[in-house]
C-alpha positions in Angstrom: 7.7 -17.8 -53.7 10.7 -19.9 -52.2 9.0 -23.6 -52.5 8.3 -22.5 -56.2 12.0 -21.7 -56.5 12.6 -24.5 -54.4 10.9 -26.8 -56.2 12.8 -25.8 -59.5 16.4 -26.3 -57.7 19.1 -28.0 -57.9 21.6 -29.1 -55.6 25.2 -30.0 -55.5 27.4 -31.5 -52.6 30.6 -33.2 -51.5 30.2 -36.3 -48.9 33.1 -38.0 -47.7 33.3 -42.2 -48.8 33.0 -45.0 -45.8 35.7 -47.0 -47.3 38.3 -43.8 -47.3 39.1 -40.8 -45.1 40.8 -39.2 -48.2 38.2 -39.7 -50.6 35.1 -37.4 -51.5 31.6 -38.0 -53.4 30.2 -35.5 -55.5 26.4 -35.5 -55.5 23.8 -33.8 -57.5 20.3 -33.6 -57.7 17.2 -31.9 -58.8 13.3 -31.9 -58.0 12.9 -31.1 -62.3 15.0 -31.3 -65.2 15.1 -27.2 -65.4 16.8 -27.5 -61.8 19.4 -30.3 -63.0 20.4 -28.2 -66.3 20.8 -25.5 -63.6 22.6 -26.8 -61.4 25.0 -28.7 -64.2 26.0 -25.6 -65.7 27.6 -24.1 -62.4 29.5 -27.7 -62.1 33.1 -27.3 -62.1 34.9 -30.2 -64.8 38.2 -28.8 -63.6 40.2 -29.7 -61.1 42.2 -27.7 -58.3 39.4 -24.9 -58.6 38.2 -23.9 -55.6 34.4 -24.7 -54.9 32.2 -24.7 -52.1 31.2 -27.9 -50.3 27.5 -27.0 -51.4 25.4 -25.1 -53.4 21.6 -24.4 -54.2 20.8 -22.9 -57.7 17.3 -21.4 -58.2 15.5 -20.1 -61.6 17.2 -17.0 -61.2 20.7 -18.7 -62.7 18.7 -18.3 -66.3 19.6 -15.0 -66.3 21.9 -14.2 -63.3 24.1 -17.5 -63.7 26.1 -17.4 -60.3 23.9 -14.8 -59.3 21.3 -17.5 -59.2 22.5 -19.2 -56.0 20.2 -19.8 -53.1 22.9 -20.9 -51.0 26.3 -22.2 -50.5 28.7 -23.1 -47.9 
C-alpha cells in the first residue's frame, strides 16, 4: 500500500542556491499529475508563514487535506 501512495505523491522542498548563502530554492515534484495538484494545494503563496523545509502529500489529502501528509520535517 505505501509505493501505491508513493507513487501518487507529491513532494515539496527548500535547497539552499550555490551562488548565495542567504538564498533558498523551492522545489516541487510529483510521480503523476494527481500528486502535483496535491501537493500544489498545500503550497503556501504567502510569505512570513511558517512551513516546514519538506513535505510528502499522499492520496489521502483528497479528503483529509493536511491530514494527507506522509511526512515533513
Amino acid at each position: 500500500m505505501v509505493s501505491f501512495k508513493l507513487h501518487r505523491a507529491g513532494i515539496t522542498f527548500l535547497h539552499k542556491l550555490p551562488t548565495s548563502a542567504a538564498s533558498l530554492a523551492v522545489f516541487v515534484s510529483a510521480k503523476s499529475p494527481d500528486g502535483f495538484d496535491r501537493i500544489m494545494r498545500l503550497f503556501v503563496l504567502r510569505t512570513g508563514v511558517p512551513v516546514p523545509e519538506w513535505v510528502v502529500v499522499g492520496p489521502d489529502a483528497d479528503t483529509k487535506g493536511g491530514g494527507g501528509i506522509l511526512g515533513a520535517g
